[in-house]
N, C-alpha and C positions, 0 to 999 in steps of 0.2 A: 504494500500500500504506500505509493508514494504520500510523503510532508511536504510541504513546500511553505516557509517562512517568510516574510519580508516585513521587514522593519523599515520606514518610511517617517518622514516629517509628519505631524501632524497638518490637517488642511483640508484634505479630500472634500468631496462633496459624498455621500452616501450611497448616489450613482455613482461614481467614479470607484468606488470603492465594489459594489456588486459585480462592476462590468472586469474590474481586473482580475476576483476572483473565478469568472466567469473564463474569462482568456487564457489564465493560469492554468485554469483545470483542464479546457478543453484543448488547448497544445500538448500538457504534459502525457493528457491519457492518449493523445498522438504519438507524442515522441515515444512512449515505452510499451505502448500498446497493452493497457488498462483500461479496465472500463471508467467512463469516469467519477462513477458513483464509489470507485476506490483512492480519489485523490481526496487529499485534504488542503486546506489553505487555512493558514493564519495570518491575518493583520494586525501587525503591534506600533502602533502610533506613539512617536518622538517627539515632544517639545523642543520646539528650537534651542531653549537654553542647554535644554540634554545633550543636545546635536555638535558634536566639534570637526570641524574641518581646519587643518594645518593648526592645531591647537587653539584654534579660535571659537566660541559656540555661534554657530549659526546664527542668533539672534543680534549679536553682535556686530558680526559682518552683515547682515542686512542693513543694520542703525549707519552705515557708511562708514564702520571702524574697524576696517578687515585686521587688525595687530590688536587689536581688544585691548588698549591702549586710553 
């Protein structure tokens, strides 16, 4: 039984969110040839401030302070 995990920013809209589940599952039980009422998906939603890229939190670098400075 395939998992399949993605941890992402918080934001989505609720359809955005069905539709990737949606896409996720139906490629994956492609690629490995499962049905796809054997995939699973989880959505774990990131707070910017959680979020760090080059040691900076996301929320930071959006404020225009990419050195979080």
């Amino acid at each position: 039984m395939p998992m399949i995990q993605v941890t992402m920013l918080e934001g989505r809209t609720v359809e955005q969110k069905h539709a990737l589940i949606k896409e996720l599952s139906e490629a994956t039980a492609r690629a490995v040839d499962v049905p796809i009422e054997r995939v699973r998906v989880a959505l774990y939603e990131v707070s910017a401030d959680d979020w760090g890229i080059g040691g900076v939190p996301v929320s930071v670098a959006r404020a225009g302070n990419p050195l979080g400075t």
